[in-house]
SETI-316785 format. One record per residue (C-alpha): x, y, z; residue in one letter. Coordinates in nm, 4 decimals. Each point is the difference from the previous one (the first is absolute). Layout:
residues N
(rec (X Y Z) A)
...
end
This chain:
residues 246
(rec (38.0428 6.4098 14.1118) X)
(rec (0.1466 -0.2203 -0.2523) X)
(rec (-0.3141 0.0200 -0.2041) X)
(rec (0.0361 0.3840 -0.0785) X)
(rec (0.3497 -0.0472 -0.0452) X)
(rec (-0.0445 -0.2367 -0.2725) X)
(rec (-0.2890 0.2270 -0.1358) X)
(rec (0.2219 0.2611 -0.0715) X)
(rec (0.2698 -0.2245 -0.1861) X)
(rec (-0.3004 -0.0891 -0.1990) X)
(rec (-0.0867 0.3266 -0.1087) X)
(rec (0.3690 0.1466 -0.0057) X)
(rec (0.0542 -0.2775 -0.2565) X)
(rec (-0.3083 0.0327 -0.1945) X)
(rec (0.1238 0.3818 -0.0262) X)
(rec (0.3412 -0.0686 -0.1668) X)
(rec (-0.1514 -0.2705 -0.2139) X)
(rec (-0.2505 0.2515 -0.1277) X)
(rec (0.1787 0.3342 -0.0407) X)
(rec (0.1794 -0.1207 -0.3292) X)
(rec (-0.3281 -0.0978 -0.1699) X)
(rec (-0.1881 0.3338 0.0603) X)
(rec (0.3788 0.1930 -0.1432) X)
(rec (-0.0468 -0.2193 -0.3106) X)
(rec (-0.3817 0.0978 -0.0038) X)
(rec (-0.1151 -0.3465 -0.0704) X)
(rec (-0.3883 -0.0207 0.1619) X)
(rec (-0.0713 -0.3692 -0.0523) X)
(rec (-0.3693 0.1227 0.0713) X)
(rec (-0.0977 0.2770 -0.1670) X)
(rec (0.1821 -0.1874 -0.3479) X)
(rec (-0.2567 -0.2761 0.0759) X)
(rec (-0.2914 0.2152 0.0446) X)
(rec (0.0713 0.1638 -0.3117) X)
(rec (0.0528 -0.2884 -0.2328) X)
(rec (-0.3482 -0.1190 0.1120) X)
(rec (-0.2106 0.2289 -0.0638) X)
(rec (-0.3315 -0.1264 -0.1740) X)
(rec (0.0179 0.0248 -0.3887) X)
(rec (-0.3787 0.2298 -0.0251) X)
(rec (0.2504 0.2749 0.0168) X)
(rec (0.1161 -0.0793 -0.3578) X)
(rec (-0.2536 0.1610 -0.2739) X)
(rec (-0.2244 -0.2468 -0.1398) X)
(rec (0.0570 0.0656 -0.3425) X)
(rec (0.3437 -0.1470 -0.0603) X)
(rec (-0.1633 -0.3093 0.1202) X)
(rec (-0.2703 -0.0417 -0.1670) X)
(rec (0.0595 0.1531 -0.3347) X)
(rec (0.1971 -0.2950 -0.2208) X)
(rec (0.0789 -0.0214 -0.3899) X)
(rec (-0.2774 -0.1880 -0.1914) X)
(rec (0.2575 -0.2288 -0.0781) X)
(rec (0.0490 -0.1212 0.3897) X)
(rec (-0.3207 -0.0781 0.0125) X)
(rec (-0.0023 -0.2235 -0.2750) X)
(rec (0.2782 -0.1858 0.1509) X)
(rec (-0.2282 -0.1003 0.2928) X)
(rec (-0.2220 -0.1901 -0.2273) X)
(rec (0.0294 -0.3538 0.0058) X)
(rec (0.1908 -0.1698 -0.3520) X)
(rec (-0.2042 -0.0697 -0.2905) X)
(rec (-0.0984 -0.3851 0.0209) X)
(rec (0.2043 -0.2105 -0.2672) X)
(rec (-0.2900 -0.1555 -0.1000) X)
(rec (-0.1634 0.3202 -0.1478) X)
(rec (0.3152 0.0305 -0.2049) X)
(rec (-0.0192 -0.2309 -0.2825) X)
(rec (0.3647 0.0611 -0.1175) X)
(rec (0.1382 -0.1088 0.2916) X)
(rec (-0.2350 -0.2546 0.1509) X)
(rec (0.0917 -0.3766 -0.0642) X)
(rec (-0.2761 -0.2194 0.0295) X)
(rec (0.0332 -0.3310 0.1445) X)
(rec (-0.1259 -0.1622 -0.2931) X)
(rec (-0.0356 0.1520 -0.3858) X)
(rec (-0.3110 0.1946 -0.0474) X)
(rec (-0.2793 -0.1079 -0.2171) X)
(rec (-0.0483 0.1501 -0.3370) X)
(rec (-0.2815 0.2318 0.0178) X)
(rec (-0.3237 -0.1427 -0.2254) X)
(rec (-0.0316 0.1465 -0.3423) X)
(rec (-0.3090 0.1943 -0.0399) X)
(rec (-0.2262 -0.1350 -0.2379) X)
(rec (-0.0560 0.1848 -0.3254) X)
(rec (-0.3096 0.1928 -0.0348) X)
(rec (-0.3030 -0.2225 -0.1399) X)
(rec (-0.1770 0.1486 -0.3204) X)
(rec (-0.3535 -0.0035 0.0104) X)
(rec (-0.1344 -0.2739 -0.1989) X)
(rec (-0.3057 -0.1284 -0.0794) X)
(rec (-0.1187 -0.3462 0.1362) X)
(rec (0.0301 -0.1454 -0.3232) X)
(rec (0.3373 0.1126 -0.0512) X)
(rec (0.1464 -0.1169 0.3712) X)
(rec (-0.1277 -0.3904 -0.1599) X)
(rec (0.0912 0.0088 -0.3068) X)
(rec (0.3770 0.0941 -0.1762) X)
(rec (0.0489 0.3300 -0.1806) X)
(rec (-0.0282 -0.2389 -0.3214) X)
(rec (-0.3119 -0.1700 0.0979) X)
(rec (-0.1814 0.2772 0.0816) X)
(rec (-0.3029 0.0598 -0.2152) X)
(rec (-0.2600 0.2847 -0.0227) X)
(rec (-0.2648 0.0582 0.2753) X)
(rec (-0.3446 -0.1560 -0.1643) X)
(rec (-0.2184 0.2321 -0.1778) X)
(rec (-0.3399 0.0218 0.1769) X)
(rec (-0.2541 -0.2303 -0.1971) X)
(rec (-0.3178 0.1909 -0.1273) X)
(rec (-0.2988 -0.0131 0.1190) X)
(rec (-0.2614 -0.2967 -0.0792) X)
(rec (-0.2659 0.1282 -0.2249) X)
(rec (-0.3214 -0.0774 -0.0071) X)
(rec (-0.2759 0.0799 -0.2924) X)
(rec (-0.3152 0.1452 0.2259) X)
(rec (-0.3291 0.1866 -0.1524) X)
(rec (-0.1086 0.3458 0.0155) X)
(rec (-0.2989 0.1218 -0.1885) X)
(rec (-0.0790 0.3512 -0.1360) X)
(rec (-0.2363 0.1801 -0.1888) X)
(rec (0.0481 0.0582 -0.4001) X)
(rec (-0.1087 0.3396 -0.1239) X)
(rec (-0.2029 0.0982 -0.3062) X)
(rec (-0.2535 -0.2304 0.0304) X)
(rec (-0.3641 0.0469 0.0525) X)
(rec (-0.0606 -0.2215 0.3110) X)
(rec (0.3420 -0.0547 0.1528) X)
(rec (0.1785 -0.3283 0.0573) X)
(rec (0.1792 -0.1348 0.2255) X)
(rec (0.3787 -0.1203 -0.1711) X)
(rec (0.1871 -0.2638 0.1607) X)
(rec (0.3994 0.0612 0.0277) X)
(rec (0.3279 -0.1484 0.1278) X)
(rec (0.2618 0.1023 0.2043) X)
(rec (0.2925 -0.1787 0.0895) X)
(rec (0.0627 0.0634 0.3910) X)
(rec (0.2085 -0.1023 0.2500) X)
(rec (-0.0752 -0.3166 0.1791) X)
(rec (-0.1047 0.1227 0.3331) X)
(rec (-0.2178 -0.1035 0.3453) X)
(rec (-0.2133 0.2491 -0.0813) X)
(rec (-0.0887 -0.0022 -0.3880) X)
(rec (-0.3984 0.1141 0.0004) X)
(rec (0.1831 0.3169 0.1400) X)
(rec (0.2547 -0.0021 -0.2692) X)
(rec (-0.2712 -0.0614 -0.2671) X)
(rec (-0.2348 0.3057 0.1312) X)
(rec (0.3023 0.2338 0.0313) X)
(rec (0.0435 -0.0975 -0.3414) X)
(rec (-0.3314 0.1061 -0.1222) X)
(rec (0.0145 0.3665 0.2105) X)
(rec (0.3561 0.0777 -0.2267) X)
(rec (-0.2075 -0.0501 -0.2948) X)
(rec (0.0409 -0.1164 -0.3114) X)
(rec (0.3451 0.0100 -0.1828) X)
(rec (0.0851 0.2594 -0.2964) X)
(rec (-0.0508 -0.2483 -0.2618) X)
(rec (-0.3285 -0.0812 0.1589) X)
(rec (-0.1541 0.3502 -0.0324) X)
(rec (0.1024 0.0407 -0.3877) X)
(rec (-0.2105 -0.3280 -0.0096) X)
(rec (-0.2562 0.1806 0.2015) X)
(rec (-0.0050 -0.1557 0.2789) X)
(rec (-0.0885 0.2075 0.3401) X)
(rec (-0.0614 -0.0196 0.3001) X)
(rec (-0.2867 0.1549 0.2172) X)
(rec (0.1527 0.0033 0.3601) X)
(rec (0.1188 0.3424 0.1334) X)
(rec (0.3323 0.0821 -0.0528) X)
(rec (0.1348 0.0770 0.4052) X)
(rec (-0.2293 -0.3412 0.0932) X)
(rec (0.1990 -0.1818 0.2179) X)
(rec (-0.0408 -0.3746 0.1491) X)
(rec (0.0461 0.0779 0.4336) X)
(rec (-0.0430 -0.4058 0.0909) X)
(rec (-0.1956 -0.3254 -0.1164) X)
(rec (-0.0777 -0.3025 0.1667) X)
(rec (-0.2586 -0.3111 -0.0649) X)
(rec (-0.2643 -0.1480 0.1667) X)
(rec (-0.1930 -0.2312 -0.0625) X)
(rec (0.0598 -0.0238 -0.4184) X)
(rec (-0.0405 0.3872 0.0089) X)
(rec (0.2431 0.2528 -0.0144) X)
(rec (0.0120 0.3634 0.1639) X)
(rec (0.1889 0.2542 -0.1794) X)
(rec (0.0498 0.2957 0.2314) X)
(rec (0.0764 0.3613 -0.2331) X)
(rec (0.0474 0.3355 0.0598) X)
(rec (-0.2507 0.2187 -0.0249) X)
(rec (0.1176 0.1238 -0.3559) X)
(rec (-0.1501 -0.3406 -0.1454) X)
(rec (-0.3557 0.1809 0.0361) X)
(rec (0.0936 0.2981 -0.2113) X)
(rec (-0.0454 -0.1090 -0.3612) X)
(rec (-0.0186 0.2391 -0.3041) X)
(rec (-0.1708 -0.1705 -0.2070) X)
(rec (-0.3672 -0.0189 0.2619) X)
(rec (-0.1866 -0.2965 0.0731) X)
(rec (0.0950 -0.1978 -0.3129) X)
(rec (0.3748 0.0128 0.0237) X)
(rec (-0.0675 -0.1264 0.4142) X)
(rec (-0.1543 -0.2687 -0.1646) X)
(rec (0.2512 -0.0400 -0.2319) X)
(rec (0.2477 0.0359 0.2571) X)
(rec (-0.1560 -0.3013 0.3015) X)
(rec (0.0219 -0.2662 -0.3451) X)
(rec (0.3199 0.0694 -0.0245) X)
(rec (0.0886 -0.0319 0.3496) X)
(rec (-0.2830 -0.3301 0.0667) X)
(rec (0.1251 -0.1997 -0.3318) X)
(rec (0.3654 0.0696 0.0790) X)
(rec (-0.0255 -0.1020 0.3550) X)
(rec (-0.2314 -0.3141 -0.0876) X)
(rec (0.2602 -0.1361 -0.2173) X)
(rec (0.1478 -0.1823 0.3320) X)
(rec (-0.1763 -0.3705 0.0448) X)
(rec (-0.0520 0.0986 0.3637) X)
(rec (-0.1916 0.3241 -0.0122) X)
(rec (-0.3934 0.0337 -0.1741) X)
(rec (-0.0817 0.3639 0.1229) X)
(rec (0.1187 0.3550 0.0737) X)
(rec (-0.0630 0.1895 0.2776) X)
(rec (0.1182 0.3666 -0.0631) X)
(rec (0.1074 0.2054 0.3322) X)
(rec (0.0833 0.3527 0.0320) X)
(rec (0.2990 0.1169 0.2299) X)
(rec (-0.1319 -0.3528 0.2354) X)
(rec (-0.3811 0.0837 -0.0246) X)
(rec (-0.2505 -0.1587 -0.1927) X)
(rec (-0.2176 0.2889 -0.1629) X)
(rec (-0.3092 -0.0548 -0.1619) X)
(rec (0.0727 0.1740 -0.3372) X)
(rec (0.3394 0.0445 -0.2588) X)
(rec (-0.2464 0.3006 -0.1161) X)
(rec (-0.3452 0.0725 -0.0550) X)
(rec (-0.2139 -0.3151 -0.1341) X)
(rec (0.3536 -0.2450 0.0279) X)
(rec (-0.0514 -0.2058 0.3505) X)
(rec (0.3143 -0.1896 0.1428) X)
(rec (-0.1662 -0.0245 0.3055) X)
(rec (-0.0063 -0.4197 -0.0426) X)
(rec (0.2378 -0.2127 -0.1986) X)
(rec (0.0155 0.0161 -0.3518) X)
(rec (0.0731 -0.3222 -0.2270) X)
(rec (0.0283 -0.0115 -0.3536) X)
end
């Protein structure tokens, strides 16, 4: 019995402590609800769309140290290096020697001459004879080469007005030579066969080629080859098949 009654003093004062708060219209609740309400409700937009300026502010500070004007080293920097000047191309002589010392390159010496023989044939005569010449060539390994080159440019143009010829085809030409044995083999084209003048300028033409080739201490005899063969005749009734001495 005395628990009821003391229930209903309970609610009988929870009445009259109540009643003035819902006349005012303050809901301590429903405020509470309200003011927490989730923030996806807001638009997006107003969120995420910022000046370009605000989002420069969220980088981090330039460094002082990429800011020359304002950095201050710990110590004084070093001067940078001077480059160089450009070096002018110079000549070896002129990187050893001063501008005033410098002296002209050498001038290339000439050759060393050397007086060798070539024979021809002189002209107007009955029988013709052989005529012994100089020519002044250069001092090489291989000078029975130069001397028989020598004799196939023929003779110079003072020579002819002294009528002086030669008998060896003009497009003859000299392929190789070698010796063996004190003998000599001249290898020509084949245009050393074809002579204009017949069997007697052939013959004309082999002295020429034998005497000028037997000048040389080391070499007695000829032997005449055609394109690397050996042939039997220059022409008709002239044999070169064997060696042929003076």
């Amino acid at each position: 019995m005395v628990f009821w009654v003391a229930f209903f003093i309970i609610l009988i004062s929870l009445f009259f402590i109540l009643l003035p708060m819902a006349k005012k219209g303050i809901s301590l609740p429903t405020r509470q609800t309200v003011t927490e309400q989730p923030a996806v409700e807001k638009p997006p937009a107003k969120t995420e769309e910022k000046p370009a300026e605000k989002k420069t502010e969220t980088k981090p500070p330039a460094k002082p140290a990429e800011n020359p004007a304002t950095q201050t080293p710990a110590t004084p920097p070093e001067k940078p290096a001077t480059p160089p000047p450009a070096r002018q191309p110079t000549t070896p002589q002129s990187e050893s020697k001063p501008l005033e010392q410098r002296q002209p390159p050498e001038q290339q010496q000439p050759p060393e001459l050397r007086d060798r023989t070539v024979y021809f044939m002189r002209d107007g005569s009955a029988d013709l004879t052989l005529v012994k010449t100089t020519r002044k060539l250069a001092v090489s390994d291989s000078p029975l080469i130069d001397c028989v080159n020598a004799l196939l440019a023929g003779p110079t143009v003072d020579e002819k007005n002294r009528g002086i010829i030669s008998f060896v085809p003009t497009n003859s030409r000299l392929l190789s030579a070698r010796v063996v044995n004190n003998t000599v083999h001249l290898n020509f084209n084949e245009e050393f066969r074809y002579n204009t003048f017949g069997r007697e300028g052939s013959e004309a033409q082999l002295r020429q080629i034998i005497w000028t080739a037997t000048e040389f201490p080391n070499v007695n005899n000829v032997q005449i080859e055609i394109d690397g063969k050996i042939v039997d005749f220059l022409v008709e009734g002239v044999a070169i098949r064997n060696p042929i001495g003076r």
